[in-house]
PDBQT receptor file of N, H, CA, C and O in Angstrom, charges set to zero:
ATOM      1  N   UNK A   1     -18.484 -10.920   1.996  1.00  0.00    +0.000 N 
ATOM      2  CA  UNK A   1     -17.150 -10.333   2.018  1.00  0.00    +0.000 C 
ATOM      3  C   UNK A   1     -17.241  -8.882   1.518  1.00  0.00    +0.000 C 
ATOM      4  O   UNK A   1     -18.125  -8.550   0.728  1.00  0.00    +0.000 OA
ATOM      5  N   UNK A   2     -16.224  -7.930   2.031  1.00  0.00    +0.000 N 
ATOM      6  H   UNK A   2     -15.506  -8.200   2.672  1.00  0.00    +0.000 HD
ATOM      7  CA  UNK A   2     -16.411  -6.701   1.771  1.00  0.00    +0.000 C 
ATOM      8  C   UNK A   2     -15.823  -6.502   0.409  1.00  0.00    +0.000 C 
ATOM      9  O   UNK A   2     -15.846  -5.359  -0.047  1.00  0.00    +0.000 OA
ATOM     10  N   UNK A   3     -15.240  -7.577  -0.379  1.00  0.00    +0.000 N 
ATOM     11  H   UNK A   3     -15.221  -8.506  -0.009  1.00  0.00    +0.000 HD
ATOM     12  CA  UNK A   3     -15.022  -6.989  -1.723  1.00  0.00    +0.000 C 
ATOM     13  C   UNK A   3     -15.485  -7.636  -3.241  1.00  0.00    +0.000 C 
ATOM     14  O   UNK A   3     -14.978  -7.687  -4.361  1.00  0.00    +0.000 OA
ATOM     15  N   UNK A   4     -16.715  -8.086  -2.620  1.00  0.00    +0.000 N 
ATOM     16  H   UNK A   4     -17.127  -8.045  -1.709  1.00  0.00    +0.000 HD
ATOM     17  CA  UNK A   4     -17.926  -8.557  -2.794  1.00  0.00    +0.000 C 
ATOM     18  C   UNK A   4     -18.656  -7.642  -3.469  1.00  0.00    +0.000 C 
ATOM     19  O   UNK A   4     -18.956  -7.867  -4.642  1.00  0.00    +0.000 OA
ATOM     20  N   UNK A   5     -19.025  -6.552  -2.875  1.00  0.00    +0.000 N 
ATOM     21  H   UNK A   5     -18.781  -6.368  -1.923  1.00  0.00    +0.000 HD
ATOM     22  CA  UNK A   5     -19.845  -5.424  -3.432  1.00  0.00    +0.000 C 
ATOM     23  C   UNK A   5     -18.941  -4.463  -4.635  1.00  0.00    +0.000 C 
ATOM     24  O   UNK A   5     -17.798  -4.010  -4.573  1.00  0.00    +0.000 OA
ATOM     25  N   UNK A   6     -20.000  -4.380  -5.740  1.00  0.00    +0.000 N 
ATOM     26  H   UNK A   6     -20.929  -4.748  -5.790  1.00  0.00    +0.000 HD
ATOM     27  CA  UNK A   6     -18.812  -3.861  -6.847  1.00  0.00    +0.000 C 
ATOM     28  C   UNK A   6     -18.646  -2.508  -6.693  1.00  0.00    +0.000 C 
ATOM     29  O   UNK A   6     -17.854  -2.140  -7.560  1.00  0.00    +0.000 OA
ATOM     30  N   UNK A   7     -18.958  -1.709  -6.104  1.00  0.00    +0.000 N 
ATOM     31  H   UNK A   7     -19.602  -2.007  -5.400  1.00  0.00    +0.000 HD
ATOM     32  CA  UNK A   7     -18.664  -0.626  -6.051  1.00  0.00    +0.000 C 
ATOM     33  C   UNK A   7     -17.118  -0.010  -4.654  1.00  0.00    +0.000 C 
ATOM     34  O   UNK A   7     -16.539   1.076  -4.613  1.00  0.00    +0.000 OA
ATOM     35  N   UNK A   8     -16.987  -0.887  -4.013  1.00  0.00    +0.000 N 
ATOM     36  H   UNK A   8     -17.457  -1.769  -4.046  1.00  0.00    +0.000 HD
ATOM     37  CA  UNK A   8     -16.526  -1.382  -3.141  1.00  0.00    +0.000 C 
ATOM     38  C   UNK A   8     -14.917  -1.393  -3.698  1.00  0.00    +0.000 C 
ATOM     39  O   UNK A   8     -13.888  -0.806  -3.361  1.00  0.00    +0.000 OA
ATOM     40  N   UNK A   9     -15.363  -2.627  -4.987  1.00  0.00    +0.000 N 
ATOM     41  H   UNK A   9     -16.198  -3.103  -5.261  1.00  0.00    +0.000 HD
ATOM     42  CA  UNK A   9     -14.268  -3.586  -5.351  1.00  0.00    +0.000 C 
ATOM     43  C   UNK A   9     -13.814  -2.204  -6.573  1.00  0.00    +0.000 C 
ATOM     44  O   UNK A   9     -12.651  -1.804  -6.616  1.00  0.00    +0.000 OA
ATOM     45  N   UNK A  10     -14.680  -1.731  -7.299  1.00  0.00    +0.000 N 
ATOM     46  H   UNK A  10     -15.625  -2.057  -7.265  1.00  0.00    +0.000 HD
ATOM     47  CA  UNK A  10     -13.838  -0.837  -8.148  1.00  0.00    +0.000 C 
ATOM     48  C   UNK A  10     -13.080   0.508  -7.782  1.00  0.00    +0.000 C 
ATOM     49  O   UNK A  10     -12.272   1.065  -8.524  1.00  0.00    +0.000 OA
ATOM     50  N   UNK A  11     -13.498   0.982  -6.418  1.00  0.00    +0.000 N 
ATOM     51  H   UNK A  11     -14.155   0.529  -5.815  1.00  0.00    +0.000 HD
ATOM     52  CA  UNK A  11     -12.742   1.453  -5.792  1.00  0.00    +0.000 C 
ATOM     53  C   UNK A  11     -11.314   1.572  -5.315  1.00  0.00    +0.000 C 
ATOM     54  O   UNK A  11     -10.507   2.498  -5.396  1.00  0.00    +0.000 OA
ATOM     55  N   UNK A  12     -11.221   0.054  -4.659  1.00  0.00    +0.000 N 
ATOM     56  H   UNK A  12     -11.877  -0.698  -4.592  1.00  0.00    +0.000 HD
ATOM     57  CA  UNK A  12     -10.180  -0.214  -4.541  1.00  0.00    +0.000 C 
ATOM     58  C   UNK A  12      -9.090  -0.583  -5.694  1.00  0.00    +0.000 C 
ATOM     59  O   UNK A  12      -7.874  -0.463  -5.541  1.00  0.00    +0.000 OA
ATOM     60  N   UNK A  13      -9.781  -1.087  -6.963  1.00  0.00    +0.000 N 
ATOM     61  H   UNK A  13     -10.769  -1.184  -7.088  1.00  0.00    +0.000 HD
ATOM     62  CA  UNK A  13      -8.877  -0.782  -8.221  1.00  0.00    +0.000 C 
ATOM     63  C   UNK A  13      -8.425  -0.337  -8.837  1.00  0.00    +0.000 C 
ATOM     64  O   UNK A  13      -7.530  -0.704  -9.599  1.00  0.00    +0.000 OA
ATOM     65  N   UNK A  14      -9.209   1.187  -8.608  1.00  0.00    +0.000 N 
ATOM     66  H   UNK A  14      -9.936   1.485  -7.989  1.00  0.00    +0.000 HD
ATOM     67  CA  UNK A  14      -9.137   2.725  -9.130  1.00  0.00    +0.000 C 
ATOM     68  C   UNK A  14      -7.521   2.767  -7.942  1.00  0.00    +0.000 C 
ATOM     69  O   UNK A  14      -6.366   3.039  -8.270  1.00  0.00    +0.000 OA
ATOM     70  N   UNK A  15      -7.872   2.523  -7.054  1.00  0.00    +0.000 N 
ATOM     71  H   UNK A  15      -8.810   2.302  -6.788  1.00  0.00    +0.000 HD
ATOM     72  CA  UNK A  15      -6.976   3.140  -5.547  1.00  0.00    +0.000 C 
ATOM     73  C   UNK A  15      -5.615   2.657  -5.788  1.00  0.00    +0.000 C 
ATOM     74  O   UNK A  15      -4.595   3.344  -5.844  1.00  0.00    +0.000 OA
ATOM     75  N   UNK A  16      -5.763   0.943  -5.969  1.00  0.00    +0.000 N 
ATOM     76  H   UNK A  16      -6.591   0.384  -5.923  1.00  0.00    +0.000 HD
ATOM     77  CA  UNK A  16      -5.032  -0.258  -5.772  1.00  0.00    +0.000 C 
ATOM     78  C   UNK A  16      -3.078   0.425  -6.248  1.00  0.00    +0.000 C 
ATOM     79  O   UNK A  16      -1.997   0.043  -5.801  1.00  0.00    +0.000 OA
ATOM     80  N   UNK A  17      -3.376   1.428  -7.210  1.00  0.00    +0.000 N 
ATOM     81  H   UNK A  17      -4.254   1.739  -7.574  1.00  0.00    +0.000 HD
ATOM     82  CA  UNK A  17      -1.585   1.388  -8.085  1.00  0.00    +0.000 C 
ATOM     83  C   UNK A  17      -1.116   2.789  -6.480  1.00  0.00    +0.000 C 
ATOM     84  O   UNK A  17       0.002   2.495  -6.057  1.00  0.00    +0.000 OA
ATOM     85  N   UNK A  18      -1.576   3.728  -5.887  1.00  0.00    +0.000 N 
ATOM     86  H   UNK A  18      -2.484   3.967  -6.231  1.00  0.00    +0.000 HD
ATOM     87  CA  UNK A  18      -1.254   4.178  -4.891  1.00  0.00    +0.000 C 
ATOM     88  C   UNK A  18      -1.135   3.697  -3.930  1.00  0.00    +0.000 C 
ATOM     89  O   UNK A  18      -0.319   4.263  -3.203  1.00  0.00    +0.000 OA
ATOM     90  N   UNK A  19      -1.849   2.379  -3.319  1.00  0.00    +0.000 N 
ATOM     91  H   UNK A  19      -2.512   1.920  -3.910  1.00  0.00    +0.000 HD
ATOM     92  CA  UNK A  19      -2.131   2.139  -2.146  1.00  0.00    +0.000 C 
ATOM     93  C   UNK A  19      -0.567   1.047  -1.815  1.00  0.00    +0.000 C 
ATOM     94  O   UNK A  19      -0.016   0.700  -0.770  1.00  0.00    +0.000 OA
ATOM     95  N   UNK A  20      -0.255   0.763  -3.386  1.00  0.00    +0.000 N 
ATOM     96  H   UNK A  20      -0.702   1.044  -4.235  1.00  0.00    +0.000 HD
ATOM     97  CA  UNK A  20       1.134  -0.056  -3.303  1.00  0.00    +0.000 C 
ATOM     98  C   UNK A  20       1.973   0.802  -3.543  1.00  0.00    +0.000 C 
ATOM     99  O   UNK A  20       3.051   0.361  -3.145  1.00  0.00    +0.000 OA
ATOM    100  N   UNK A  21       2.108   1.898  -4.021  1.00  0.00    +0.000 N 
ATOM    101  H   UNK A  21       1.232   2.256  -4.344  1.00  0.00    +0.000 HD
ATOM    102  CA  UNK A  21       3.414   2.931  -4.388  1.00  0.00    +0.000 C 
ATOM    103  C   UNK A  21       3.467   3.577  -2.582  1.00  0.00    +0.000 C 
ATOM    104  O   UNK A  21       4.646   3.783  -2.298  1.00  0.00    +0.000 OA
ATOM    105  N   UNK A  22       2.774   3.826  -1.707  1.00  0.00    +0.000 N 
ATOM    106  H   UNK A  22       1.816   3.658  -1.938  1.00  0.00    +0.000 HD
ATOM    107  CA  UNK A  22       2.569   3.964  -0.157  1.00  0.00    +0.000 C 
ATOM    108  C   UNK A  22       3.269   3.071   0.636  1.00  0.00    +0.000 C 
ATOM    109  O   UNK A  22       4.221   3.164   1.410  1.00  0.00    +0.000 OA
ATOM    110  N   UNK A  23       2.524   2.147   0.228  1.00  0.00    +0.000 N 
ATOM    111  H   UNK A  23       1.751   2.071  -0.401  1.00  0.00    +0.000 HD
ATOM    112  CA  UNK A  23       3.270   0.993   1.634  1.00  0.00    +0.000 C 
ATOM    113  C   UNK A  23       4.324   0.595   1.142  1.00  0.00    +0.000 C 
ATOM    114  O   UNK A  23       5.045  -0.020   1.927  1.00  0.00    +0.000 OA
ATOM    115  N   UNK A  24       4.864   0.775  -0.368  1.00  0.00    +0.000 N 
ATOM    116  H   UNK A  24       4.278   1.274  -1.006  1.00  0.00    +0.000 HD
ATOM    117  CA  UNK A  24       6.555   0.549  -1.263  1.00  0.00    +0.000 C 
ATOM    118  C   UNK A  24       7.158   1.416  -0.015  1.00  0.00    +0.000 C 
ATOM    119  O   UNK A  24       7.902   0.967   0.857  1.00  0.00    +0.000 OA
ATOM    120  N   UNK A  25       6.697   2.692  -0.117  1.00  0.00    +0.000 N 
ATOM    121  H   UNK A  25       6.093   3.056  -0.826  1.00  0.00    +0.000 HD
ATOM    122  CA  UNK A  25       7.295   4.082   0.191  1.00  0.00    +0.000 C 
ATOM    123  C   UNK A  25       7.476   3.901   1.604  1.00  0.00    +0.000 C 
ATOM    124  O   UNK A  25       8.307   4.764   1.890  1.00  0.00    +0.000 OA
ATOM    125  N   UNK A  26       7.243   3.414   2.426  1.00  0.00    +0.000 N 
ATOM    126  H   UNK A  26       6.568   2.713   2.193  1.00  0.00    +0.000 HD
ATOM    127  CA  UNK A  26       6.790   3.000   3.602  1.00  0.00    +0.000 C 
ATOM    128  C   UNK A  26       7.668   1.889   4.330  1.00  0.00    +0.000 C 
ATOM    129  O   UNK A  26       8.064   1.803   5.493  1.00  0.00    +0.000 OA
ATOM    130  N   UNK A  27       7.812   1.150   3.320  1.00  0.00    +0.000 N 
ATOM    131  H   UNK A  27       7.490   1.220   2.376  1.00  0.00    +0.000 HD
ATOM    132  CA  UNK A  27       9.032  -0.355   3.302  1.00  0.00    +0.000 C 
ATOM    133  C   UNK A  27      10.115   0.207   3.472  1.00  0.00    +0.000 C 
ATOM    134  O   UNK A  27      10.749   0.208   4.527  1.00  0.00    +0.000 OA
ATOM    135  N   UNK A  28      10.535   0.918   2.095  1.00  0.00    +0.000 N 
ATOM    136  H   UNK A  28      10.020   0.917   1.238  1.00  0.00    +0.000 HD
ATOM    137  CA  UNK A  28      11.495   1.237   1.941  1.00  0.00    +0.000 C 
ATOM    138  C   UNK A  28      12.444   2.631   2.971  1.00  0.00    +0.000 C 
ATOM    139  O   UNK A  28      13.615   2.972   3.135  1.00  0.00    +0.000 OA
ATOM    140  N   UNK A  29      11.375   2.974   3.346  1.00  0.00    +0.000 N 
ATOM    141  H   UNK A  29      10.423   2.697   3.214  1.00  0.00    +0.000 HD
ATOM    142  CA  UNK A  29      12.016   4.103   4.887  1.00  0.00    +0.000 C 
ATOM    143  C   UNK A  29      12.380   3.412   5.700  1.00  0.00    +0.000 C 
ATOM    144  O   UNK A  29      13.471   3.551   6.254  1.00  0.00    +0.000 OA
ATOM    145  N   UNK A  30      11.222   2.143   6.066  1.00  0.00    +0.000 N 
ATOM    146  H   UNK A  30      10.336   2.030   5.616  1.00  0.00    +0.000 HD
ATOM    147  CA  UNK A  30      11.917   1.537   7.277  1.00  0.00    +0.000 C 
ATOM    148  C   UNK A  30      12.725   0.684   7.175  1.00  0.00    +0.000 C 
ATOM    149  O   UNK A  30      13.168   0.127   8.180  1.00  0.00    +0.000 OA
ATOM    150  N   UNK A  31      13.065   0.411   6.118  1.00  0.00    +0.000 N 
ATOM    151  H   UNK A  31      12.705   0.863   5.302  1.00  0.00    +0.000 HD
ATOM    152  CA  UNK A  31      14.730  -0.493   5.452  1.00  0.00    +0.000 C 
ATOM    153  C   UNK A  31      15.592   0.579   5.578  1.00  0.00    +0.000 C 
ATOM    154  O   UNK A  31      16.646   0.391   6.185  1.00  0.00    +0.000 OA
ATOM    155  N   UNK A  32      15.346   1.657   5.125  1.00  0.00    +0.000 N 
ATOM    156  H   UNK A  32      14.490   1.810   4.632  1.00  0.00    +0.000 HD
ATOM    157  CA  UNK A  32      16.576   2.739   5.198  1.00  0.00    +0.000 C 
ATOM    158  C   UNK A  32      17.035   2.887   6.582  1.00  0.00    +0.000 C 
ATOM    159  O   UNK A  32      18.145   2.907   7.114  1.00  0.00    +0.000 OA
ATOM    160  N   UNK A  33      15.882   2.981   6.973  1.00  0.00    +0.000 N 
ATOM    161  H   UNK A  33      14.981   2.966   6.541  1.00  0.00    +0.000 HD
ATOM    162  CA  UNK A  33      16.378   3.153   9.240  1.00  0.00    +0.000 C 
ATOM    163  C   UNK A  33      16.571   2.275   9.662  1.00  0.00    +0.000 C 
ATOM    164  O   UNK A  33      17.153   2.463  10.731  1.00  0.00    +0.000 OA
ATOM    165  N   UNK A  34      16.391   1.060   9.413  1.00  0.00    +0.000 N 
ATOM    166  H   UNK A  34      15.918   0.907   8.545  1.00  0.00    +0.000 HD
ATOM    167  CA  UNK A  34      16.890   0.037  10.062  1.00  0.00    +0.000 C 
ATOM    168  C   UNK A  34      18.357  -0.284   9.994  1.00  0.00    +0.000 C 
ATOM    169  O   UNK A  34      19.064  -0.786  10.868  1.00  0.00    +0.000 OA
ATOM    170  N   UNK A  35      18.778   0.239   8.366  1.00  0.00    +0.000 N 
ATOM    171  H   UNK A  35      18.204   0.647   7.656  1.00  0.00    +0.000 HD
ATOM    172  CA  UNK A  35      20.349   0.174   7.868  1.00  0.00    +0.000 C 
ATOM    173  C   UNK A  35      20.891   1.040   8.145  1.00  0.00    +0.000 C 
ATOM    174  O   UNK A  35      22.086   1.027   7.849  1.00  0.00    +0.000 OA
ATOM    175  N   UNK A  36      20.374   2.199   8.818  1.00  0.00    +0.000 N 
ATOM    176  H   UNK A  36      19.404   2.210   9.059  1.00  0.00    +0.000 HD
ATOM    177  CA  UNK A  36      21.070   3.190   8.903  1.00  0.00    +0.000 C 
ATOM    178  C   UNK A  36      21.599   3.608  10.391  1.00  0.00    +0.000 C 
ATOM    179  O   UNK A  36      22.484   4.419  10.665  1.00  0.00    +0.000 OA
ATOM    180  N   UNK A  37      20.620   2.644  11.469  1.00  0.00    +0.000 N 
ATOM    181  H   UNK A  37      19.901   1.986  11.246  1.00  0.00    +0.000 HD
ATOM    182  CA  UNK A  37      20.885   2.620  13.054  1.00  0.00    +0.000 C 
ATOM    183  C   UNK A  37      21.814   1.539  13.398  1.00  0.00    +0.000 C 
ATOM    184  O   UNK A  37      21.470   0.375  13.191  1.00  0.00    +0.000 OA
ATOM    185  N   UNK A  38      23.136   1.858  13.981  1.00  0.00    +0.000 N 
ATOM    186  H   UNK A  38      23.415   2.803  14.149  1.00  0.00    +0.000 HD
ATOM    187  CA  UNK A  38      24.010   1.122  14.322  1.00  0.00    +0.000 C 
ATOM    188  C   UNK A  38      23.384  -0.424  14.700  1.00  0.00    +0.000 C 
ATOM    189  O   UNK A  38      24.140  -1.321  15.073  1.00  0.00    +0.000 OA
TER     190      UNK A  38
């Protein structure tokens, strides 16, 4: 598995608190446009 390898895996932990504040940021636009198109 690719998160298997630790260098790999601490990467993505270092990454992990942006990579969810993004796709939050990301949700939440396309909730806004969805509520916002007739």
């Amino acid at each position: 598995c690719l998160f298997t390898l630790r260098q790999v895996s601490a990467a993505y932990r270092r990454a992990r608190r942006w990579i969810e504040r993004i796709t939050g940021a990301c949700f939440i636009l396309f909730g806004a446009k969805l509520a916002t198109e007739p």
